[in-house]
C-alpha positions in Angstrom: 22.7 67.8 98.4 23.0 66.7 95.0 21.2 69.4 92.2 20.8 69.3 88.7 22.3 72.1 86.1 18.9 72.8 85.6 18.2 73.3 89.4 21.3 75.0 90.1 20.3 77.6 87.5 17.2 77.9 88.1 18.3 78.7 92.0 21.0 81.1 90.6 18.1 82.8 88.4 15.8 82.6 91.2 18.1 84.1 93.9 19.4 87.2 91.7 15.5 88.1 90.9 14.3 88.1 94.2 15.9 91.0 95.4 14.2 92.8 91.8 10.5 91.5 93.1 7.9 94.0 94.6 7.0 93.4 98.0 4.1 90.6 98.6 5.4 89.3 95.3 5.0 85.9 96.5 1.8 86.0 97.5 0.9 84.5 94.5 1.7 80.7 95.7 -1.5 80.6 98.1 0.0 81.9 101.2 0.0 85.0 102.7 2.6 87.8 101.9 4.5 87.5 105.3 7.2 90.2 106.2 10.9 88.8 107.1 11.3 86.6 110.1 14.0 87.4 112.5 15.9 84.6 110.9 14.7 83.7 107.3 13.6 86.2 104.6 10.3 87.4 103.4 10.9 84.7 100.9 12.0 81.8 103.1 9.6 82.4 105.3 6.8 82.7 102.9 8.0 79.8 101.7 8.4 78.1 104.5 4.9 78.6 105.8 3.8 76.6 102.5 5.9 73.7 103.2 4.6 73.4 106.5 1.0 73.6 105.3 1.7 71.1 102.9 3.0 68.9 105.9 0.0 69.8 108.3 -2.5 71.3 106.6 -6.0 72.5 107.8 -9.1 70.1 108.1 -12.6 70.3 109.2 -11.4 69.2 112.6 -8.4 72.0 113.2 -6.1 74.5 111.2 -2.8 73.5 110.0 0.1 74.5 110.6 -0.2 78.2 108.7 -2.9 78.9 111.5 -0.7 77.5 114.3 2.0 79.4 113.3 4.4 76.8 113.1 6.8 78.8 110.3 7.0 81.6 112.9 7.9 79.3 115.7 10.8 77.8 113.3 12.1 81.2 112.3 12.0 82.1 116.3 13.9 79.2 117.0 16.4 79.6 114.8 17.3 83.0 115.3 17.9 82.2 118.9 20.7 79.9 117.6 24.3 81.4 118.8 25.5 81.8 115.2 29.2 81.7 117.1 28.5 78.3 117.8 30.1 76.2 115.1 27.0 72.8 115.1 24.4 75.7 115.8 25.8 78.0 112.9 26.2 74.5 110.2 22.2 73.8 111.5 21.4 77.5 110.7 23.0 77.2 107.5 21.6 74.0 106.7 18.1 75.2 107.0 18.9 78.0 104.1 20.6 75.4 102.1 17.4 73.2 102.5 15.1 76.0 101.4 17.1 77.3 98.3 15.7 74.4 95.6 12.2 75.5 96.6 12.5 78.8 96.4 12.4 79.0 92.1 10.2 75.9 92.4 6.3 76.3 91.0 3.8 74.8 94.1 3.4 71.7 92.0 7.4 71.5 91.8 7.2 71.7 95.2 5.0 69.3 96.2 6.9 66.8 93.8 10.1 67.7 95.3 8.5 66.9 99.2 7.1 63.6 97.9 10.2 62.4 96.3 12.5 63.2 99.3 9.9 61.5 101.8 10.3 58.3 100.1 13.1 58.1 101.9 12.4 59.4 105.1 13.1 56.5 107.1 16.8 56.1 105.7 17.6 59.9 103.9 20.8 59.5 102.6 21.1 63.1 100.8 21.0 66.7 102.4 17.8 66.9 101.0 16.0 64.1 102.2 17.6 65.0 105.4 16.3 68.6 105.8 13.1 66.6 104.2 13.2 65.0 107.7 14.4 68.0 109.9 11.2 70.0 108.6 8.8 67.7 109.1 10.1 67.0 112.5 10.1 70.7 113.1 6.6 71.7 111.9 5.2 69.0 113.7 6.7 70.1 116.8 5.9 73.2 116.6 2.2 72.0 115.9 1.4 70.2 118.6 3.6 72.9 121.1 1.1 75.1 119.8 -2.5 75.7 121.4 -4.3 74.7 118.3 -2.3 71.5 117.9 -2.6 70.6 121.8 -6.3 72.0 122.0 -8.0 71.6 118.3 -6.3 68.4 117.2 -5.3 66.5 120.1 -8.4 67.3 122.4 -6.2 68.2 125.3 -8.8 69.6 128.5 -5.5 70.4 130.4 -5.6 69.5 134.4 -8.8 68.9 135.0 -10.7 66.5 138.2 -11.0 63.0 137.2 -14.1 61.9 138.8 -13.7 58.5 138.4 -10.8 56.0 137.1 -11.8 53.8 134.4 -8.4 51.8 134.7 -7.7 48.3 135.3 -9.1 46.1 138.2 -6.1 44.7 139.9 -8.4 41.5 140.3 -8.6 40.5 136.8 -4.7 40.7 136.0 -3.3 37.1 135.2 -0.9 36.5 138.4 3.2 37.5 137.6 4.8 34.6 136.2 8.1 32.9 138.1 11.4 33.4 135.7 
């Protein structure tokens, strides 16, 4: 990941203050004070869950992903990770490297910094278009693993009796073309 002097101090500044900073002190940015994960910080994780929002956030039709819990579920998941393994460790410590220019960041900064690395999205080319990538791929799994993705946004009725099949008649289908 490629940072600025200006970024890298302002991470530097930003990482030997937080440990100075009252509890809920974050709580400030629109999200809820949360308490450490099993996995990230207080910080992270508060900062996480804002990230995610921004990715998913809530509508007249569902919540987002704050309400889905979608920054627990990540946390959860990575804390599961066998830190002994070397590719699960490098993912672990990816996911703190990908947080850490957010965490000194204003929410506008923030937003700006989101927009700018999903430009690239469909080719990232730097760490942090690629963690760009990994977190959206994340939050929207663990959206739509969750019951108010699957329920709420996708409608999902579960297993239920289908009365009648509205499918295709067999009849109408052109007949198989010979190779």
């Amino acid at each position: 990941m490629t940072l600025t002097r200006r970024e890298l101090l302002r991470l530097a500044a930003a990482a030997a203050a937080t440990p100075l900073l009252p509890p809920g002190a974050g709580a400030a940015t629109g999200s809820p004070a949360l308490p450490a994960g099993r996995f990230f910080s207080a910080a992270e994780l508060a900062l996480l869950d804002e990230l995610c929002e921004i990715i998913i956030p809530a509508d007249e039709h569902s919540g987002g992903a704050r309400a889905a819990g979608v920054a627990a579920y990540i946390d959860g998941r990575l804390a599961e990770y066998d830190a002994e393994i070397p590719d699960l460790r490098a993912e672990r410590e990816a996911w703190k490297a990908g947080l850490a220019p957010f965490l000194g960041a204003s929410a506008e900064e923030r937003l700006a910094m989101l927009q700018r690395f999903a430009t690239a999205e469909g080719d990232p080319r730097s760490d942090a278009e690629r963690f760009f990538k990994e977190l959206k791929t994340w939050t929207a799994r663990g959206y739509y693993t969750s019951s108010l993705g699957i329920h709420d946004e996708m409608e999902y009725k579960g297993n239920t009796l289908l009365m009648e099949f509205v499918g295709t008649d067999p009849a109408t289908l052109p007949p198989p073309s010979k190779p």
